[in-house]
Each structure stands twice: as C-alpha cells, then as structure tokens.
MOPAC internal coordinates of N, CA, C and O (Angstrom, degrees):
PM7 1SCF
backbone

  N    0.0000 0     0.00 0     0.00 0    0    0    0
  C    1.4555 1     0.00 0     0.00 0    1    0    0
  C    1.5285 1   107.51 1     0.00 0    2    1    0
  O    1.2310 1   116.38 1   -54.49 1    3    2    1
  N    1.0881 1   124.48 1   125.51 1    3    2    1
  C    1.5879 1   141.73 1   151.95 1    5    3    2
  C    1.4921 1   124.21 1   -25.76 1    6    5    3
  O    1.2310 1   127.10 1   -77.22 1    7    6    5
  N    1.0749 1   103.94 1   102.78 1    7    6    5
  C    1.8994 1   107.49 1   172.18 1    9    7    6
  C    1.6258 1   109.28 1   -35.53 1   10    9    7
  O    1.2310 1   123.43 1   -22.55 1   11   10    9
  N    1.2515 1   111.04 1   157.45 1   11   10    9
  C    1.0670 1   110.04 1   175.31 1   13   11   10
  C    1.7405 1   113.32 1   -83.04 1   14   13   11
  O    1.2310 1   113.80 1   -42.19 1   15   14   13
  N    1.0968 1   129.34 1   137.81 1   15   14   13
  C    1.5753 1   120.31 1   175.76 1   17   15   14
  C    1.2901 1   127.41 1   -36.36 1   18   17   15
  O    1.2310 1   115.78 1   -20.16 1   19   18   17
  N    1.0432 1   125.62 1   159.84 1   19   18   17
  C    1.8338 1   123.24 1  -169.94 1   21   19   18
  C    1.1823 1    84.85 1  -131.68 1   22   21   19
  O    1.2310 1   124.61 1   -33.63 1   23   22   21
  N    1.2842 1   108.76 1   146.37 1   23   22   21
  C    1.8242 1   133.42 1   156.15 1   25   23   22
  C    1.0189 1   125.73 1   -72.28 1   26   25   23
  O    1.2310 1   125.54 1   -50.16 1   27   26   25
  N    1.5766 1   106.97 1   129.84 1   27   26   25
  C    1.3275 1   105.96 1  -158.03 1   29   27   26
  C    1.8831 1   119.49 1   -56.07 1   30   29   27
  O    1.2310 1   129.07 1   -43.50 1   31   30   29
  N    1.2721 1   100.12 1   136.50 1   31   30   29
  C    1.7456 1    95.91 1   171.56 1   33   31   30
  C    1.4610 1   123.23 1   -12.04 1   34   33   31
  O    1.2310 1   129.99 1   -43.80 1   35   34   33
  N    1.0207 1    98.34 1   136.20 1   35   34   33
  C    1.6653 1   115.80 1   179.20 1   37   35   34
  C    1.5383 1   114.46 1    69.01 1   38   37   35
  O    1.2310 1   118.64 1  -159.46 1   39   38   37
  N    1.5092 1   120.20 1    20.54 1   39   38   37
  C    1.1047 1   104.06 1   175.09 1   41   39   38
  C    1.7082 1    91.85 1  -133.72 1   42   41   39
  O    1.2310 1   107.47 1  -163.78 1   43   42   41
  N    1.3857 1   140.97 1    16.22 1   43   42   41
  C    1.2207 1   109.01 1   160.91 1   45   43   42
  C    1.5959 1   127.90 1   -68.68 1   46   45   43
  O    1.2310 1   119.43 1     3.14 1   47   46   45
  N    1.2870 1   118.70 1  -176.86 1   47   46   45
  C    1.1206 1   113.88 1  -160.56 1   49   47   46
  C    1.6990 1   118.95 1   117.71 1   50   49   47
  O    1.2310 1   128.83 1     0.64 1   51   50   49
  N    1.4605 1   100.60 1  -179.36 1   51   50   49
  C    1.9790 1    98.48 1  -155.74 1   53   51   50
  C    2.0822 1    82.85 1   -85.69 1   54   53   51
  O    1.2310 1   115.94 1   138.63 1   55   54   53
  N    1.2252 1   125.32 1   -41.37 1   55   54   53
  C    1.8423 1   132.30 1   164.93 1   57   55   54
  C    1.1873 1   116.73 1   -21.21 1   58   57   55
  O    1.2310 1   126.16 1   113.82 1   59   58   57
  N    1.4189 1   105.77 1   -66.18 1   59   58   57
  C    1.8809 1   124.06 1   168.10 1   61   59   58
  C    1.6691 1   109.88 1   -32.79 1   62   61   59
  O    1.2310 1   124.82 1   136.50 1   63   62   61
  N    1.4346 1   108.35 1   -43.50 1   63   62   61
  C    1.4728 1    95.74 1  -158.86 1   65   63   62
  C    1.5685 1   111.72 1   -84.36 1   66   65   63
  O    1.2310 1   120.26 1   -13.59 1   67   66   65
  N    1.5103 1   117.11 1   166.41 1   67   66   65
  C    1.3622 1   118.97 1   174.98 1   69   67   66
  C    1.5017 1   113.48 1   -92.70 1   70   69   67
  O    1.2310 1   113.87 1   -61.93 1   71   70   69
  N    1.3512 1   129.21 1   118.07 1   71   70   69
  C    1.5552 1   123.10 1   164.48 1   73   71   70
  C    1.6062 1   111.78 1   -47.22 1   74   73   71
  O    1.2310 1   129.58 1   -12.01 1   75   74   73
  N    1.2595 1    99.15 1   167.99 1   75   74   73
  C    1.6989 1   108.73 1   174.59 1   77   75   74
  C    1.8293 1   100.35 1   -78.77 1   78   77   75
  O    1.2310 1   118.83 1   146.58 1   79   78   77
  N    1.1261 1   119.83 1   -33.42 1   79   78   77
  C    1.5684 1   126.54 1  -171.33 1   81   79   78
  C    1.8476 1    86.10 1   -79.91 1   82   81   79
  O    1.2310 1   106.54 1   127.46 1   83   82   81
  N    1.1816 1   142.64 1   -52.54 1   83   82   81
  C    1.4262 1   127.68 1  -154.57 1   85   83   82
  C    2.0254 1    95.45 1   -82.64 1   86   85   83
  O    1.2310 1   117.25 1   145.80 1   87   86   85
  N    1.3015 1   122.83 1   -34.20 1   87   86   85
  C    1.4023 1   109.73 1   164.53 1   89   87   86
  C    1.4155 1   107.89 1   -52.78 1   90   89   87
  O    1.2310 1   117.13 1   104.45 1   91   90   89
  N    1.4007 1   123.06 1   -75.55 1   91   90   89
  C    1.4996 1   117.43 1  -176.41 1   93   91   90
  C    1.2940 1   132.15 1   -40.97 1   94   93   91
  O    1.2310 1   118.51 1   158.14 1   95   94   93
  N    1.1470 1   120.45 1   -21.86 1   95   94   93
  C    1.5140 1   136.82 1   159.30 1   97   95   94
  C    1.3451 1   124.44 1   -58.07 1   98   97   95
  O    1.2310 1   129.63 1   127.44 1   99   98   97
  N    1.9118 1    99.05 1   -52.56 1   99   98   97
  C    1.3602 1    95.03 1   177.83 1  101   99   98
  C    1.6279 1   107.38 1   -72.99 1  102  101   99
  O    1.2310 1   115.19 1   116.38 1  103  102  101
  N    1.4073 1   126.74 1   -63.62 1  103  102  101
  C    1.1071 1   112.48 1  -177.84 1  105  103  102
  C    2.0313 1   123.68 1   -15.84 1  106  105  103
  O    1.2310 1   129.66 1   114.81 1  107  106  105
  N    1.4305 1    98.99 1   -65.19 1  107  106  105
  C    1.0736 1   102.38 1  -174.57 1  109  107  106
  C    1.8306 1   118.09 1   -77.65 1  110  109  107
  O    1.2310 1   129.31 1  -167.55 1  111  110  109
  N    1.4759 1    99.65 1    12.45 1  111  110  109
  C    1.4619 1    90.90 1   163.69 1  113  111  110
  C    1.6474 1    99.38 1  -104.19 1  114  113  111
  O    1.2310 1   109.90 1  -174.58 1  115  114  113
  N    1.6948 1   136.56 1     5.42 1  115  114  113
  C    0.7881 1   109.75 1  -163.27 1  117  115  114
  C    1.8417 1    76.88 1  -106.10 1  118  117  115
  O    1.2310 1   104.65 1   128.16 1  119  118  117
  N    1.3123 1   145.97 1   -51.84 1  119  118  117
  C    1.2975 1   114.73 1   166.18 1  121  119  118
  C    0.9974 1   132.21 1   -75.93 1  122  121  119
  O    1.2310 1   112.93 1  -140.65 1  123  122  121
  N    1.2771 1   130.97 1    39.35 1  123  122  121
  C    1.8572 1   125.90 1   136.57 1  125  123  122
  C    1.4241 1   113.54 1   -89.38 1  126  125  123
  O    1.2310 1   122.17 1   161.23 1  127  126  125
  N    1.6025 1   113.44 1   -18.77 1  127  126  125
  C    1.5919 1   113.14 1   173.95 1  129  127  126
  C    1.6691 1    91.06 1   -82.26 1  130  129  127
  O    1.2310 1   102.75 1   139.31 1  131  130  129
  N    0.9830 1   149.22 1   -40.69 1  131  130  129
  C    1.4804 1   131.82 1  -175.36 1  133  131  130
  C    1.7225 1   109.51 1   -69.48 1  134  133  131
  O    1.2310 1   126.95 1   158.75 1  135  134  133
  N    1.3326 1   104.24 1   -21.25 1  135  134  133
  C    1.8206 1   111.22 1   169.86 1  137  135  134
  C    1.5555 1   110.99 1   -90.47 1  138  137  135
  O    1.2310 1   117.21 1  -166.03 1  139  138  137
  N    1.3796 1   122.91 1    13.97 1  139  138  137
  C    1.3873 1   127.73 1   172.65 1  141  139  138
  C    1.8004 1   103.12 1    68.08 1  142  141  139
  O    1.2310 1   121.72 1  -163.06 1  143  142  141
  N    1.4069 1   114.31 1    16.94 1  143  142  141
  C    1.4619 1   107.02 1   164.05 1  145  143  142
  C    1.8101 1   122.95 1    73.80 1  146  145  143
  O    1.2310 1   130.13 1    69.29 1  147  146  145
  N    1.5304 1    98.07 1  -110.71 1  147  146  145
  C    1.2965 1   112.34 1   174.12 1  149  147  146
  C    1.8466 1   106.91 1  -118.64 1  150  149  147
  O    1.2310 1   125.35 1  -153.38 1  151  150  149
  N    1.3690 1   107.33 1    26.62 1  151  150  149
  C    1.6609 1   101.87 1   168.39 1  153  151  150
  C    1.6254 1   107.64 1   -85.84 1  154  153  151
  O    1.2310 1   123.42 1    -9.00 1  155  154  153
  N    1.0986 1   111.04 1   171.00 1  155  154  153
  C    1.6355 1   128.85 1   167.11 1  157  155  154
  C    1.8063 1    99.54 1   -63.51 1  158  157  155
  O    1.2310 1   127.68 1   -40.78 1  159  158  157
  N    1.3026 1   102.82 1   139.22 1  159  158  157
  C    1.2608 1   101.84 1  -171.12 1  161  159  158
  C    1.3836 1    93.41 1   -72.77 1  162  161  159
  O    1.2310 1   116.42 1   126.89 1  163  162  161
  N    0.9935 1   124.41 1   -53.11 1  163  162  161
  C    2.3987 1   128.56 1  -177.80 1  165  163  162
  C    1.5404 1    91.49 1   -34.02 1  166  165  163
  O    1.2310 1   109.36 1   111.62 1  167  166  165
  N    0.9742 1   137.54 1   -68.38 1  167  166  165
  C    1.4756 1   131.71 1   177.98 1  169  167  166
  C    1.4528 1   135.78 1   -44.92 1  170  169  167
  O    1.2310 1   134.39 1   148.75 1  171  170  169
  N    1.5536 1    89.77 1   -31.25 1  171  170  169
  C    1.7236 1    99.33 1  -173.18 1  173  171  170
  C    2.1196 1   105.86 1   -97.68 1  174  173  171
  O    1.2310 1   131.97 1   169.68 1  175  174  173
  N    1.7353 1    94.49 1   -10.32 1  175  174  173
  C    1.4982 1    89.85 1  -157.37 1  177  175  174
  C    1.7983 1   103.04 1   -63.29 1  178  177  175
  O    1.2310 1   125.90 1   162.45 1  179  178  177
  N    1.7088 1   106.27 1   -17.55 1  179  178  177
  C    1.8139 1    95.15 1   179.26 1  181  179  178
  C    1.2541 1   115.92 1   -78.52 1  182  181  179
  O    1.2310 1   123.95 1   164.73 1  183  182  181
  N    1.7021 1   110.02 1   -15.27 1  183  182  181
  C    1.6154 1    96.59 1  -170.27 1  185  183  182
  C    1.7127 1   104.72 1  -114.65 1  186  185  183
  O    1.2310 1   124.04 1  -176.32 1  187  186  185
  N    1.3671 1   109.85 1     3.68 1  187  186  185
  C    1.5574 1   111.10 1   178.81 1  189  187  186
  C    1.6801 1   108.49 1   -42.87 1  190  189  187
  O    1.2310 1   120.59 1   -25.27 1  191  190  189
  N    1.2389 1   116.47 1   154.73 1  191  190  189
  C    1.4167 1   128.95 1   149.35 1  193  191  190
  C    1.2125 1   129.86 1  -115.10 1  194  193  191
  O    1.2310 1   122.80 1  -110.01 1  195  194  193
  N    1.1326 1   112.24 1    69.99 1  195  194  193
  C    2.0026 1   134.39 1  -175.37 1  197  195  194
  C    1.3066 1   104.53 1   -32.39 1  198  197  195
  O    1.2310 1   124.10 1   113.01 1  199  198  197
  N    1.7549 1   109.75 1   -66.99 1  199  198  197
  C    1.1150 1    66.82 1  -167.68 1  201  199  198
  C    2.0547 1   118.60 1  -127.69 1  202  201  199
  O    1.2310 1   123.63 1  -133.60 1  203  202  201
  N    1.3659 1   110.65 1    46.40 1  203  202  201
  C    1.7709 1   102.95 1   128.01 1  205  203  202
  C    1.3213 1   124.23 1   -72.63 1  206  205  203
  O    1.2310 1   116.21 1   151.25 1  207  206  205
  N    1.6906 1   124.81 1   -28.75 1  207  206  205
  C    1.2658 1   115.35 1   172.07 1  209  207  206
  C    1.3777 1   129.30 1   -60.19 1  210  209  207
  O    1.2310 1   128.31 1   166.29 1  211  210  209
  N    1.7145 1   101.61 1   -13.71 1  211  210  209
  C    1.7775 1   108.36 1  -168.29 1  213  211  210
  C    2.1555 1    81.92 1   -92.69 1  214  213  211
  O    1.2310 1   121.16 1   150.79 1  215  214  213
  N    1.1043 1   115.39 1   -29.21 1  215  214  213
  C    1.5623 1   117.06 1  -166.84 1  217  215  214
  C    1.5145 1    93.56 1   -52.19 1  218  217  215
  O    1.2310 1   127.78 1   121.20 1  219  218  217
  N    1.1200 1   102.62 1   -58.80 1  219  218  217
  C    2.0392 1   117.96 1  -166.07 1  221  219  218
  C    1.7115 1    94.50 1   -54.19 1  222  221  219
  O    1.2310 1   121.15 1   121.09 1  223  222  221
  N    1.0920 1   115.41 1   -58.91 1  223  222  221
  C    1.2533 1   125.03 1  -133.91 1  225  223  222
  C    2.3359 1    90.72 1   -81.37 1  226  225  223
  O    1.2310 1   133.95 1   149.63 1  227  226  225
  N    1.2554 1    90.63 1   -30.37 1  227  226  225
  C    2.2891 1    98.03 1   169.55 1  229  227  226
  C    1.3535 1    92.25 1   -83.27 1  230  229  227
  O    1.2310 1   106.94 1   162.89 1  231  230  229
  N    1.3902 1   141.93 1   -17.11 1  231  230  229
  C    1.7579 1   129.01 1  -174.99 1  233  231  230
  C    1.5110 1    77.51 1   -85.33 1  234  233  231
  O    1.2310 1   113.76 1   106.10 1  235  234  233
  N    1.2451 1   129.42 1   -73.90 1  235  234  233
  C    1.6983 1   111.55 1  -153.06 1  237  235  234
  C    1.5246 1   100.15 1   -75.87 1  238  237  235
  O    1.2310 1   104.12 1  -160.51 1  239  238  237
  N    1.3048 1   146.89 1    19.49 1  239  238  237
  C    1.2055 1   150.68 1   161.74 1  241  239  238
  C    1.7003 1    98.19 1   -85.26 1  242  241  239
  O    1.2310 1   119.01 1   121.75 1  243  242  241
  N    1.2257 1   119.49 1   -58.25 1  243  242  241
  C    1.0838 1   113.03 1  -165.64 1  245  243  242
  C    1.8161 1   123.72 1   -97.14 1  246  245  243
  O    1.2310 1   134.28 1  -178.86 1  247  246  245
  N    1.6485 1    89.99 1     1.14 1  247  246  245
  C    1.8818 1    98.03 1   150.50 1  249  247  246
  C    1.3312 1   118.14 1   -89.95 1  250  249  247
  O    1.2310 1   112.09 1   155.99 1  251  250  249
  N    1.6806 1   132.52 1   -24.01 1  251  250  249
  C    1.2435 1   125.02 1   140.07 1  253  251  250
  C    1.5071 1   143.39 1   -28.68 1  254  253  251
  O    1.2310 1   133.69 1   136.27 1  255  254  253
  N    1.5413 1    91.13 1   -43.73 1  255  254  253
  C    1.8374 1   108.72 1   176.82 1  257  255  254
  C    1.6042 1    95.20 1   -74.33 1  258  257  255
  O    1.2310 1   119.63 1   125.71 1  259  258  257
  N    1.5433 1   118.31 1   -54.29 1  259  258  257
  C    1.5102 1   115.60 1  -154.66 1  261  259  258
  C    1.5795 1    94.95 1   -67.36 1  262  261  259
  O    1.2310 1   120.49 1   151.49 1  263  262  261
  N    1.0880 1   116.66 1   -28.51 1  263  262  261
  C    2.0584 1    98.44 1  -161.52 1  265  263  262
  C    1.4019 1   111.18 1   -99.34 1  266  265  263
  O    1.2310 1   129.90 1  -179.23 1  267  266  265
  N    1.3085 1    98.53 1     0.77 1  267  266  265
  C    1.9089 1   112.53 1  -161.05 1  269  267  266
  C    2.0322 1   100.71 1   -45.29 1  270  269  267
  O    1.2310 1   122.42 1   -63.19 1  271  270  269
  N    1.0856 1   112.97 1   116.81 1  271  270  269
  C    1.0633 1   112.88 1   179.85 1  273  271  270
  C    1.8641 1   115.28 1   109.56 1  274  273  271
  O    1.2310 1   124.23 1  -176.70 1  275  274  273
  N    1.2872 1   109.48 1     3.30 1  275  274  273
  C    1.5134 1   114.32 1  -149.42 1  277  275  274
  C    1.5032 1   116.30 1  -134.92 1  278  277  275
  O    1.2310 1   134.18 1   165.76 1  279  278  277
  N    1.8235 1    90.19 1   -14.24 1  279  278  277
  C    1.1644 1    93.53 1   167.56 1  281  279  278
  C    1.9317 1   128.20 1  -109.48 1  282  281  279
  O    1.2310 1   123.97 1    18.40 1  283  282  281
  N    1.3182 1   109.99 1  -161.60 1  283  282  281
  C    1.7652 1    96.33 1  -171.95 1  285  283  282
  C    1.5696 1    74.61 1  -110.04 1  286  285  283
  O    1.2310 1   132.03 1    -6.22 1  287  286  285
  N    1.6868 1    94.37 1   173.78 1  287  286  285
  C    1.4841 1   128.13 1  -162.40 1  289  287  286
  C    1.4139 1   102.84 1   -47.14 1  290  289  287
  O    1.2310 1   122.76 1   109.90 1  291  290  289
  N    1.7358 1   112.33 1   -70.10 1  291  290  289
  C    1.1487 1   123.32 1   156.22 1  293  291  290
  C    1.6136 1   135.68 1    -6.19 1  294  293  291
  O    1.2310 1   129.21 1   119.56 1  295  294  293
  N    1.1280 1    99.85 1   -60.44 1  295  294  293
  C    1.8053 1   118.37 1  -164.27 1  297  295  294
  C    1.2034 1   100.23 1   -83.96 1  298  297  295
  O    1.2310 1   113.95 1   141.60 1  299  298  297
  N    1.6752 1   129.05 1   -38.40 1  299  298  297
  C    1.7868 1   126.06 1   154.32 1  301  299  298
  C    0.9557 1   104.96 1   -53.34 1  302  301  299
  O    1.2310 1   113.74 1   114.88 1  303  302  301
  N    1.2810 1   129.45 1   -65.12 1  303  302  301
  C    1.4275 1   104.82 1  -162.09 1  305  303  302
  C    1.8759 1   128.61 1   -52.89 1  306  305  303
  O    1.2310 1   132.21 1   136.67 1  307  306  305
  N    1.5434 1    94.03 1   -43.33 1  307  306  305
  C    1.4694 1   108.92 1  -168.68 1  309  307  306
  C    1.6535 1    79.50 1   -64.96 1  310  309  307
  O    1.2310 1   103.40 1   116.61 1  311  310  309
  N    1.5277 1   148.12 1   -63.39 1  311  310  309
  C    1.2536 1   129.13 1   179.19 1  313  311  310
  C    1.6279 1   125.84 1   -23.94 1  314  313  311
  O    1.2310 1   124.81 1   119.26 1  315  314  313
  N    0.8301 1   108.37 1   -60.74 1  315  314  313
  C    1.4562 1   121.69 1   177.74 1  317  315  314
  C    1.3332 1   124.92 1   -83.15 1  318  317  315
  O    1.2310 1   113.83 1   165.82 1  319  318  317
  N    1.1704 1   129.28 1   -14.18 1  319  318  317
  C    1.3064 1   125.52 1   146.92 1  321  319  318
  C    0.8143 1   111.46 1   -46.34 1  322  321  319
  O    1.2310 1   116.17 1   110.67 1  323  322  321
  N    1.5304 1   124.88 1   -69.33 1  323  322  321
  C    1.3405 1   153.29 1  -164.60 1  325  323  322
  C    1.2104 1   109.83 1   -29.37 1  326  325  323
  O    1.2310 1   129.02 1   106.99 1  327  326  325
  N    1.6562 1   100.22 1   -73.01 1  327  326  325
  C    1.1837 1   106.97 1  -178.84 1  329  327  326
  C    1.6857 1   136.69 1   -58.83 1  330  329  327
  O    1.2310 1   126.17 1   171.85 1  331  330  329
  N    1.6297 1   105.75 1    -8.15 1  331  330  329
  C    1.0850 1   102.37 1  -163.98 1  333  331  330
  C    1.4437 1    97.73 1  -117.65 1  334  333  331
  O    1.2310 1   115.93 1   172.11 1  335  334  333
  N    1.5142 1   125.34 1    -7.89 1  335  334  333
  C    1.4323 1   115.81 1   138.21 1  337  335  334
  C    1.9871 1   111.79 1   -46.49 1  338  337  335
  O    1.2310 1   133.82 1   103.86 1  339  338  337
  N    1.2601 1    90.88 1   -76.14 1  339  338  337
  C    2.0281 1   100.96 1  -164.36 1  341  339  338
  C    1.4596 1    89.86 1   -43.81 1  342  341  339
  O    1.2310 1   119.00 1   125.70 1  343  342  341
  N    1.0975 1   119.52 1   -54.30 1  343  342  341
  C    1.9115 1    96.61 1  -177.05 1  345  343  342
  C    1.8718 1   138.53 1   -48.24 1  346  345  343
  O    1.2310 1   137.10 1   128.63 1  347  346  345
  N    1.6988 1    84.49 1   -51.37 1  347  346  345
  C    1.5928 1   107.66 1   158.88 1  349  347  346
  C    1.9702 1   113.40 1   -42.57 1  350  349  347
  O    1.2310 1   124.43 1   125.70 1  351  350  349
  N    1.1614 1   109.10 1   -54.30 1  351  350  349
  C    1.7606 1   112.06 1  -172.16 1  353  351  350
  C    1.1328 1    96.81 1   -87.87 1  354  353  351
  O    1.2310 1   109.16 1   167.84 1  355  354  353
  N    1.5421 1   137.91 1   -12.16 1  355  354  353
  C    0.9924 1   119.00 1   169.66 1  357  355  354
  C    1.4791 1   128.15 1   -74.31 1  358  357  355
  O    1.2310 1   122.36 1   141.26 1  359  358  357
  N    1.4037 1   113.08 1   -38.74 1  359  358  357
  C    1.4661 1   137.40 1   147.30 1  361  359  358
  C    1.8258 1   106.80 1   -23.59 1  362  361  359
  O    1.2310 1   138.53 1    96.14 1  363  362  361
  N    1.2033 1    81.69 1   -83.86 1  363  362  361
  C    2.1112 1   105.95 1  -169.53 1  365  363  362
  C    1.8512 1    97.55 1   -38.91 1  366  365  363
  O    1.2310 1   124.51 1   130.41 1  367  366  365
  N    1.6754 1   108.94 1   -49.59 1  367  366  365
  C    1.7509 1    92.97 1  -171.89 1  369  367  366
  C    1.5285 1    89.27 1   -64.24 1  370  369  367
  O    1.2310 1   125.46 1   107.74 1  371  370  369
  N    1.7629 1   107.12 1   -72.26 1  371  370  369
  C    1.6715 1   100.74 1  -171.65 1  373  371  370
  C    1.6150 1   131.98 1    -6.06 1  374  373  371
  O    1.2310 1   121.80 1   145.29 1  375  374  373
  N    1.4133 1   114.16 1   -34.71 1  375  374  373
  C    1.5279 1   131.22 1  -169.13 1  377  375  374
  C    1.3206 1    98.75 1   -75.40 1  378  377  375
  O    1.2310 1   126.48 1   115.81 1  379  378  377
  N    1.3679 1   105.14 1   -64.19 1  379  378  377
  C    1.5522 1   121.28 1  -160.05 1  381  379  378
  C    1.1414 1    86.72 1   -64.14 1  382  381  379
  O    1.2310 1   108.71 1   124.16 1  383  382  381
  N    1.4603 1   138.73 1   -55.84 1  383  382  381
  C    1.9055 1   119.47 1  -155.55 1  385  383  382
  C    1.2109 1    95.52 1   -53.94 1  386  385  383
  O    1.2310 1   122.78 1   125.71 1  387  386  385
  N    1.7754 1   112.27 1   -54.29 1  387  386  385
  C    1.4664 1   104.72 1  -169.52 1  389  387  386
  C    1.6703 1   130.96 1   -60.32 1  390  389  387
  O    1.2310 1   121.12 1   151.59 1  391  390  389
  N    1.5937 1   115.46 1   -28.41 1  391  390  389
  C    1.4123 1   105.66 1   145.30 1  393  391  390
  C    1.2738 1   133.29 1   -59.96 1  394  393  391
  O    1.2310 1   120.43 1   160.95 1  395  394  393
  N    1.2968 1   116.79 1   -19.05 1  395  394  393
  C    1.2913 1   106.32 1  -178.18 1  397  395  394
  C    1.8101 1   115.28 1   -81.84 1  398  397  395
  O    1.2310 1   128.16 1   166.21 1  399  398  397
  N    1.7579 1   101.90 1   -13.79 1  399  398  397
  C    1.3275 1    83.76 1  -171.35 1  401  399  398
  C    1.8736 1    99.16 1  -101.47 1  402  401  399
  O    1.2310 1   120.10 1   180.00 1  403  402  401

C-alpha cells in the first residue's frame, strides 16, 4: 500500500493542516459562489449553478449527519448556520430562475 502524500516542502507542520471549520467554509464558499454570493438573486438566476450548489450544500449536509455528536460547540454551529444560509439562497435563486423562465 502507498504512503500517504506529503506536503510539499516547507509546509509541514501544525500551519499546513486544514481545520474542520476552514474545510466547511471553503466548501460553502464554493456554493454561495455558484449562488452568486452577495448578488441579487434576479441577476444571478441566468448564471446560477443549481445544481453544484445543491452538490456542496448534500456534502456539508451529509458531514453534519456523519460527525453529529463529534464536533465542538463552535464547529455545529458554524455547520448549521451554514447550512441554513446555502439552503435559504438556494431557494431565493431557484425562484427567480423559475420566474424568469
């Protein structure tokens, strides 16, 4: 079996690593950029991407289910916020595409 990969030079160390709060972040900054973020949803509903944003948004749904119990106070919460922003804008573009079409 295959070592696990090493990081590239000069970055091992406790810096190198990713928190559980800086994954969940990124994920969910990468579907609020497919929900156009902080645009007007009427603006974003032609160029939205529904659904990688719905992809992101069942990955941090279903790291919620897997850790439930596993994480600190903190790291639920920022979970579940999270999620219930990306769900909310996910809704609001969803609407607008569908008025728009």
């Amino acid at each position: 079996m295959a070592d696990a990969p090493q990081p590239p030079e000069g970055t091992d160390g406790p810096e190198a690593s990713v928190s559980f709060s800086e994954f969940v972040l990124g994920l969910g900054a990468n579907a609020a950029h497919m929900l156009g973020a902080d645009d007007d949803a009427q603006e974003v509903a032609a160029r939205a991407d529904l659904l990688t944003a719905a992809q992101h948004i069942d990955i941090l749904a279903m790291l919620q289910h897997k850790t439930r119990g596993n994480l600190d106070e903190d790291e639920q919460k920022l979970l579940e916020s999270m999620l219930y922003d990306l769900r909310m804008r996910y809704l609001e573009v969803a609407r607008a595409q569908r008025d728009r079409a």
